[in-house]
N, C-alpha and C positions, 0 to 999 in steps of 0.2 A: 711206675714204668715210664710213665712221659717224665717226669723230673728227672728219672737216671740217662734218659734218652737228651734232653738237653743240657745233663753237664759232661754229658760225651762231646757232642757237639762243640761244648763253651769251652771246654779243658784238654780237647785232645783234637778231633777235628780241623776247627777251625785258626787253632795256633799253625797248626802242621800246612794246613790250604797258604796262609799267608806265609809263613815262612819261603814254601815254594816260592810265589810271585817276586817276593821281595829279592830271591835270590840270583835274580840277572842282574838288578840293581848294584847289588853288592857287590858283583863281581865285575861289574863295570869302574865302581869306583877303585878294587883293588886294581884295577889294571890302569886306572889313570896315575896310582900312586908309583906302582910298580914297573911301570914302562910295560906294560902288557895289551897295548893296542894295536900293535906295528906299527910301519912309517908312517900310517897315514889314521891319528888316532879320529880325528873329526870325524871322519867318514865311517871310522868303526863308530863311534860314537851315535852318529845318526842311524846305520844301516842296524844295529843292536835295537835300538829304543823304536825304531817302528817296525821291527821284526816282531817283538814282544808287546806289542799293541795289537797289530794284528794277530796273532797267537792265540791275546786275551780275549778279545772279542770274537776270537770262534770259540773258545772255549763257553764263552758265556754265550753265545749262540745254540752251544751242545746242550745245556743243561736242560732246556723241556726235553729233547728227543730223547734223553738218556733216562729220565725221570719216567717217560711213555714204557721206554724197554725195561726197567728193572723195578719200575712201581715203586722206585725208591727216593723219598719224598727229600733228603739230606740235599742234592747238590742245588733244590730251589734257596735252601737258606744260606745257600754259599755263593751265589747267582752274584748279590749285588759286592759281595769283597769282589770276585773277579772282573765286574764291570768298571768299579772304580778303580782296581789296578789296571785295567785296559786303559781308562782316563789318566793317570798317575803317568806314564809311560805315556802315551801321548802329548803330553806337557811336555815330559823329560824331550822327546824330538824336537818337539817346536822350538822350546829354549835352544838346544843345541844348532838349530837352524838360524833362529835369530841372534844369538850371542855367539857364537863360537864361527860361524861361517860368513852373517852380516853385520857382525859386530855393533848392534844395536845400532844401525844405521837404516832408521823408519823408510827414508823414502825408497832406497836399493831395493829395500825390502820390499815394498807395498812394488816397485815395477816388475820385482821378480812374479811375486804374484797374478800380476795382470800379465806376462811376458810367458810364465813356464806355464803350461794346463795341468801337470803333474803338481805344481804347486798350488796350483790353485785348486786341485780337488782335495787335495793334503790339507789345506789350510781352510776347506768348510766344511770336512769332514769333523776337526778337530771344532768348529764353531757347533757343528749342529750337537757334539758329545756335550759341549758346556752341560747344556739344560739336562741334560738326563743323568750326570752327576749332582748337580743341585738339586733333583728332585727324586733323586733314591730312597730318601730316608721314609720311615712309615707315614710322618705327618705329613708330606707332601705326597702319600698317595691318599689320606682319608681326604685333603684337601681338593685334589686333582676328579679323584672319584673313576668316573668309566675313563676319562681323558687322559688319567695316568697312562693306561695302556696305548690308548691311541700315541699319545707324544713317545713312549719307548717303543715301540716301532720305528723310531728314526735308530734302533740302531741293523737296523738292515740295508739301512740304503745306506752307513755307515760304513757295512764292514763291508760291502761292494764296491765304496769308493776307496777302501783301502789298499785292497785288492787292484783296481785301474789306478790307481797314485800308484804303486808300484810296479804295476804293469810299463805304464808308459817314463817311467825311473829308468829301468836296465835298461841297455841296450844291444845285447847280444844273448845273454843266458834265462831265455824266461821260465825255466825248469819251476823255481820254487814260486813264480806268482803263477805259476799256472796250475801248483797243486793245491795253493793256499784257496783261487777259484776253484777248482774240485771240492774241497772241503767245504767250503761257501755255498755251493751247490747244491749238494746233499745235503744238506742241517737246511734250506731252503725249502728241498724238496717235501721233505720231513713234516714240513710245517702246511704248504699248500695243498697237502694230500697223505693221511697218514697212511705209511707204509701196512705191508701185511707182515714186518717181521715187527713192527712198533705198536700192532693192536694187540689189546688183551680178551680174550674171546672171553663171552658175559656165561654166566651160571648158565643159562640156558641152550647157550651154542655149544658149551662141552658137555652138559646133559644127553645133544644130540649128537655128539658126534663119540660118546663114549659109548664102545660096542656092547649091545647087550646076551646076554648070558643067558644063551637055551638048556630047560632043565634035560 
C-alpha cells in the first residue's frame, strides 16, 4: 500500500504540482518571444516574478494548515518543490531588477538599495530565503537536527516582508497586497493558535459527544 501510495506521488502528483509552478515561467518566456508583455515588458516582467513568489510562499505557508484540516499527509511531501519554486521566482525578480532595469550596474544598484526601503526589504528578504533553499534537502535537516526548524521559520518573516515590499511598491491600488496580507494572516493565525475548524477531536472527545442510545 505505502509503495503504490509513493509511485502515485512520484508518477502522477508530483509531475502534475511542478508542472503547475513551472507554468508562469513559461508563459512568461512565451510572451518575451511573442510580444505578449505590453509596452512596458520589464515592469511586467518584474510585477509577474514577485507576484509568483509571493503566491508560492503562501502556498507553502498553506501546507501544515491544510494537512491539520484534511489529515492528509501528501502536500508535506510537496512543501519543499513549492518552497523552492517560491526561491526559483524570487531569483527570476532579482535578476530582472538588476539586469533588465540596472543593467548590472553594482553601485546604482547597491544606492538604490540603501535609497528605496521597498528595496531594501525585497532584497533581504530574498538574502534571508538563500539559506532555506540550501538547506531543504534531507541531509541538511539530519545535519541541522532541532535548528532545521528553527532556521525555516525565517520563512515567515519572509513572506511578511514580501507582503510590505509590495505594499510600500504601489502607490495608489493596494487591493491585492492587502489580500495577499489577509492570506498571510490567516495561515499565521493557524499556526499561533490552532483554529477549532483545524482540530481533529481525539477518540475520546467523540466517544463523548456521540449521543447515547436509550433502550
Amino acid at each position: 500500500m505505502i509503495r503504490r501510495r509513493d509511485a502515485w506521488l512520484r508518477f502522477a502528483i508530483k509531475p502534475l504540482v511542478f508542472g503547475l509552478c513551472l507554468a508562469p515561467f513559461l508563459w512568461l518566456v512565451w510572451g518575451v518571444f511573442y510580444d505578449g508583455l505590453g509596452p512596458n515588458p520589464v515592469e511586467a516582467i518584474t510585477h509577474r516574478t514577485g507576484d509568483w513568489t509571493l503566491r508560492l510562499l503562501l502556498v507553502t505557508l498553506a501546507v501544515t494548515p491544510l494537512r491539520r484540516l484534511s489529515g492528509w499527509y501528501l502536500p508535506l511531501r510537496l512543501r519543499r518543490m513549492l518552497g523552492l519554486f517560491a526561491f526559483f521566482y524570487a531569483v527570476l525578480h532579482f535578476l530582472t531588477w538588476i539586469w533588465l532595469d540596472q543593467g548590472f550596474q553594482w553601485s546604482a544598484a547597491v544606492a538604490d538599495v540603501v535609497k528605496r526601503p521597498y528595496i531594501t526589504l525585497g532584497f533581504s528578504a530574498l538574502l534571508m530565503l538563500v539559506p532555506l533553499a540550501v538547506t531543504s534537502t534531507r541531509g541538511w535537516m539530519r545535519r541541522l537536527g532541532v535548528n532545521w526548524k528553527r532556521l525555516h521559520r525565517l520563512i515567515y518573516v519572509i513572506a511578511g516582508a514580501g507582503v510590505v515590499h509590495y505594499l510600500w511598491l504601489v502607490k495608489a491600488d493596494y487591493l491585492e497586497p492587502a489580500l495577499y496580507g489577509l492570506a498571510l494572516g490567516v495561515l499565521l493565525a493557524a499556526r499561533l493558535r490552532r483554529p477549532w475548524f483545524l482540530t481533529r477531536p481525539s477518540a475520546a472527545a467523540r466517544a463523548v459527544q456521540r449521543p447515547r442510545v436509550t433502550p
